[in-house]
N, C-alpha and C positions, 0 to 999 in steps of 0.2 A: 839287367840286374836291378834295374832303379825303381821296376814297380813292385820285387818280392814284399819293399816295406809294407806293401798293403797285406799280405799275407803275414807277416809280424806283427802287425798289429791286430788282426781277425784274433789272432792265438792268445792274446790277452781281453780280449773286450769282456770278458765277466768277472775280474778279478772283486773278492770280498770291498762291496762298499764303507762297509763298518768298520774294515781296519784304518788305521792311520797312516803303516808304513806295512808298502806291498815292493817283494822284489821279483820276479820270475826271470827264468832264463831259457831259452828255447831253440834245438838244433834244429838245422835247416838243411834235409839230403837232397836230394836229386835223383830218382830211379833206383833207390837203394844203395848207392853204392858210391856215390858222390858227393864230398861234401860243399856245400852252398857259402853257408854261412851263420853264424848266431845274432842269438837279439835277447837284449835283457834290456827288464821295463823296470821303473818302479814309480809308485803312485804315492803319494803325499797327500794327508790330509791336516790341515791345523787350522780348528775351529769352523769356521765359517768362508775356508781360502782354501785350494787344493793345486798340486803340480801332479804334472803327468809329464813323464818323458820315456821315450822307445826311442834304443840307440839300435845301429842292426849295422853288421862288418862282415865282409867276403872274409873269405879262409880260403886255405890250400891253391889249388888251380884258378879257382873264382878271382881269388884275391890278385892273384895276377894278370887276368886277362884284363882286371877293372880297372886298373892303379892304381889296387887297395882300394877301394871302393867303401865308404861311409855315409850313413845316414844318419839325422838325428829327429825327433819329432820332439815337441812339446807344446804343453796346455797350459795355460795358467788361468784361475778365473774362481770363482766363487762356489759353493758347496751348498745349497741350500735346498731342504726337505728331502734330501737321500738322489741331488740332482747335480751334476755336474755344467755349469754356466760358464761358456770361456769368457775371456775377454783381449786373449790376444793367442796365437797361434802360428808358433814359428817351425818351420823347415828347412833344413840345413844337408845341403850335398856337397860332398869333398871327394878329391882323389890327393893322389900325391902332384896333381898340377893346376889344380883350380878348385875355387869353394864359391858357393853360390849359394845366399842366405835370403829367405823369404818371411818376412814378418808382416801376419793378417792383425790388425788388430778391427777389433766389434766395436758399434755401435749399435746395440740392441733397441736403442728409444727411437732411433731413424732409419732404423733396419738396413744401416750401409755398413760395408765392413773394405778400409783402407788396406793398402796393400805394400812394401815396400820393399821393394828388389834389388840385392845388390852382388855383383858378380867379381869377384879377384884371381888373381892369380896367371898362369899361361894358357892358350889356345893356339890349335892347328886352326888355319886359315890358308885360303886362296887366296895367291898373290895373281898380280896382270899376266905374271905367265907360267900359270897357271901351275905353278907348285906351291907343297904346302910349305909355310913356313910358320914360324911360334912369335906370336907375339903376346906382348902384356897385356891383359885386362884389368878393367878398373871401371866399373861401372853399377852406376848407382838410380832409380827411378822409383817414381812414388805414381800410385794410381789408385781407382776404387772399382774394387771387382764387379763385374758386369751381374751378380745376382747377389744375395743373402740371406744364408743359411744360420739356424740359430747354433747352431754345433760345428765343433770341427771333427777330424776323424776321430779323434780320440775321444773326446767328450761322448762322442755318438755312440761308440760302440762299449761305453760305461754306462751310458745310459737307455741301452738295449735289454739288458738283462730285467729290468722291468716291461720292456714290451714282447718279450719273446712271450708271457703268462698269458696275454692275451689270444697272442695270433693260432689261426685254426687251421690242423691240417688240410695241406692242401690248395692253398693261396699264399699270394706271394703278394709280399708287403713293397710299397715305393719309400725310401726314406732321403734324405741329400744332406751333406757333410763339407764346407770347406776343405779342401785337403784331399777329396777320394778321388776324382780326375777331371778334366776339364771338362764333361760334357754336365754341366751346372753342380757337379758333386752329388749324382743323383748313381743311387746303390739299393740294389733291391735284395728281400730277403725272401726266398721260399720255402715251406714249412712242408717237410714230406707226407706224403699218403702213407697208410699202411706197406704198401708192393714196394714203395719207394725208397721206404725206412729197410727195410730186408735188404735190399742191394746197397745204401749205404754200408750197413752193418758189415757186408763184407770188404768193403772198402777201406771204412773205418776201423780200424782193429783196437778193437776197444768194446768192455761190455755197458757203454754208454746207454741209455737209455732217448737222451734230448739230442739230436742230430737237427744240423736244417745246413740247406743250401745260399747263400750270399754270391750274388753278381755283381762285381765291381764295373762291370759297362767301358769296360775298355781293353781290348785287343791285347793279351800275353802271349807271346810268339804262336802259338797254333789253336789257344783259347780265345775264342772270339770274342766273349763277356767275361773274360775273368772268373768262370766257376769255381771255387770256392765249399768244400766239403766241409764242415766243423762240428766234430764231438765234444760236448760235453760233459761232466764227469758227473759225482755226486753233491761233489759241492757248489757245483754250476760255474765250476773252470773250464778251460778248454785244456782238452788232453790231447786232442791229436787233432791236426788241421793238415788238408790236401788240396792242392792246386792242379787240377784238370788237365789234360790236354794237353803239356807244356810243348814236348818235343819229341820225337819218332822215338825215345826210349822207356820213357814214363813220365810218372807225377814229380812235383816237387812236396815233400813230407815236411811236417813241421809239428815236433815231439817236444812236449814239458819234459826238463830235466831237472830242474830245480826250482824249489818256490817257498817264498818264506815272508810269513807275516806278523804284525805286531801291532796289537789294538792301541799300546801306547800307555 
């Protein structure tokens, strides 16, 4: 369940840059008939400063196999010439027995970005004989991530929507994001062919026009790369996003159901 966030936040990356205050909210099925989980983002903009944050929670059956299962993402960092500039970049996972908080902050002048890890609550472990038992955690470590990315996930995929104008069907774009997996946070976009756009379209249920494919490059139960479907609509939202391959019964879907903005 811990890497759908990445498909929660696919489902938002082209929300109105011009607004000031953006909220969307987005169901999360499972082969039609299953429900995952929701996610509601909203995006803050004041002046020359902006916050992003994508919460995203199990429901139903989900909710119970995870122990409640919770994410939270956020941006913080500067707004300058229609761009979004992090400068710290926090990750937060919770159940009902442990919470594990990761704060990246940037140095853009020294292209290093700090990291600081810190883990609470209960864990199942292996004792000397060899049953599990629960003990306390409390654990805290500071580091500097082994590469440096100007972006983090969120920033990156707000500031997509100015490069999707460029890119030409048919090739596939390399881009890398703090936050999207550990193989350097490197996420590639492919932009369909004509033959390619047609099989989207029936996949995509949507009279979308803008389709393209995104590989998050890391392993979702029977998706090898993380494939990644995403329509967008007319006002260059995302309306409907699908997760490939999941498991022997279908995709995971993820449908806008509410969305609401305000220039301010």
């Amino acid at each position: 369940m811990k890497k759908l966030i990445l498909l929660f936040i696919f489902l938002v990356l082209t929300l109105n840059l011009f607004a000031k205050h953006v909220e969307a909210k987005y169901d999360i099925t499972y082969g039609n008939f299953l429900d995952l989980g929701i996610a509601t983002t909203t995006l803050e903009i004041n002046k020359n400063s902006y916050k992003i944050k994508i919460k995203a929670k199990t429901t139903g059956m989900a909710k119970y196999l995870t122990n409640n299962r919770e994410e939270i993402y956020e941006s913080y960092g500067k707004f300058v010439n229609n761009q979004f500039i992090p400068n710290k970049f926090i990750k937060t996972k919770k159940d009902d027995y442990k919470k594990r908080v990761r704060i990246y902050t940037f140095n853009h002048k020294e292209k290093k970005i700090l990291v600081n890890d810190k883990k609470t609550g209960i864990e199942k472990k292996m004792n000397s004989s060899f049953k599990k038992v629960l003990i306390n955690i409390d654990e805290e470590k500071n580091s500097e991530l082994d590469y440096f990315a100007k972006d983090d996930i969120l920033s990156l995929f707000f500031n997509i929507n100015q490069k999707l104008v460029k890119y030409e069907n048919g090739k596939e774009y390399t881009l890398n994001a703090v936050g999207a997996n550990k193989t350097k946070g490197i996420i590639n976009i492919l932009m369909p062919t004509t033959e390619k756009l047609k099989q989207m379209n029936e996949v995509l249920k949507t009279d979308d026009k803008s389709k393209f494919t995104a590989f998050i490059n890391q392993k979702i139960f029977q998706s090898k790369r993380g494939e990644l479907l995403i329509s967008l609509d007319h006002n260059g939202f995302c309306s409907y996003a699908v997760l490939k391959d999941v498991l022997f019964f279908g995709d995971i879907v993820g449908k806008m159901v509410k969305f609401k903005t305000d220039e301010g």
